[in-house]
C-alpha positions in Angstrom: 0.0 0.0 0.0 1.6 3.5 -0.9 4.1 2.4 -3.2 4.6 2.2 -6.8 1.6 -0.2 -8.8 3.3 -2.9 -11.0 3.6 -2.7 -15.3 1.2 0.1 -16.6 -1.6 -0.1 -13.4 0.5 3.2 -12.2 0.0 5.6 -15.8 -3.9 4.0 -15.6 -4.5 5.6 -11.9 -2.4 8.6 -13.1 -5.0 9.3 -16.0 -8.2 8.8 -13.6 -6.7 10.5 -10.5 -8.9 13.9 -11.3 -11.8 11.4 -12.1 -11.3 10.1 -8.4 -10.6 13.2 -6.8 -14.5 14.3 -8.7 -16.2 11.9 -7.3 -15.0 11.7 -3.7 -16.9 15.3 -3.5 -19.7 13.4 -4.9 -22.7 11.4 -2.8 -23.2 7.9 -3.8 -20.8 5.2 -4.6 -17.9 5.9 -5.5 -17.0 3.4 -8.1 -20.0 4.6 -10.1 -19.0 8.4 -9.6 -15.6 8.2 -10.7 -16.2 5.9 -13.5 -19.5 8.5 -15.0 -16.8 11.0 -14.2 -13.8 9.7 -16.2 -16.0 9.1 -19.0 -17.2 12.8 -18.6 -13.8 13.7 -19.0 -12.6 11.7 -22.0 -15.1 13.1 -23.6 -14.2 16.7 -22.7 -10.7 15.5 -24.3 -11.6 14.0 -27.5 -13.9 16.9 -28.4 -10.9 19.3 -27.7 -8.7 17.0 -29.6 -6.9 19.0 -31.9 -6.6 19.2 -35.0 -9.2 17.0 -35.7 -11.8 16.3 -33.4 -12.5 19.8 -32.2 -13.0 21.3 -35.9 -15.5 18.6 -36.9 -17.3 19.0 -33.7 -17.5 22.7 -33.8 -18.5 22.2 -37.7 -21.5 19.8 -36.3 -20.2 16.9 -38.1 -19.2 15.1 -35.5 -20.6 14.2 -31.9 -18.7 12.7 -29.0 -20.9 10.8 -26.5 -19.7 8.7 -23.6 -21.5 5.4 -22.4 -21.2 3.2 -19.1 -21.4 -0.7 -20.1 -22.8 -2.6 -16.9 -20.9 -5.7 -16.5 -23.8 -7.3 -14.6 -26.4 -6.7 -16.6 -24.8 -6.1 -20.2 -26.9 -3.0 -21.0 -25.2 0.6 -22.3 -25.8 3.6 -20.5 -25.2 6.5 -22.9 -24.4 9.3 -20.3 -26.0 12.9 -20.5 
């Protein structure tokens, strides 16, 4: 506990560190929170994405939506 994660598990809880840090403001459970959050903001990144993404998007010819797949149930959640 406290030390460096193994292989790639420490650049994976780099990139959804600000997700956690979101959600532990958040009521509920936290799992849910920070994974609705991450999604929130991947999406906020590939609809920046430059050069690309962002110019279709601003043009209205392209739309970024995230979605939470339940593992338990095997429905899609398309988030708001």
């Amino acid at each position: 506990k406290g030390g460096a994660a193994p292989g790639s598990i420490g650049s994976l809880v780099k990139a959804i560190q600000p997700a956690v840090d979101k959600a532990r403001t958040q009521p509920g459970d936290l799992v849910d929170n920070v994974v609705r959050a991450n999604v929130a903001m991947v999406v906020q990144q590939l609809k920046s994405s430059e050069p690309l993404l962002a110019e279709l998007v601003k043009k209205g010819k392209l739309t970024v939506d995230g979605a939470v797949y339940d593992l338990d149930d095997g429905k899609v959640a398309i988030l708001p």
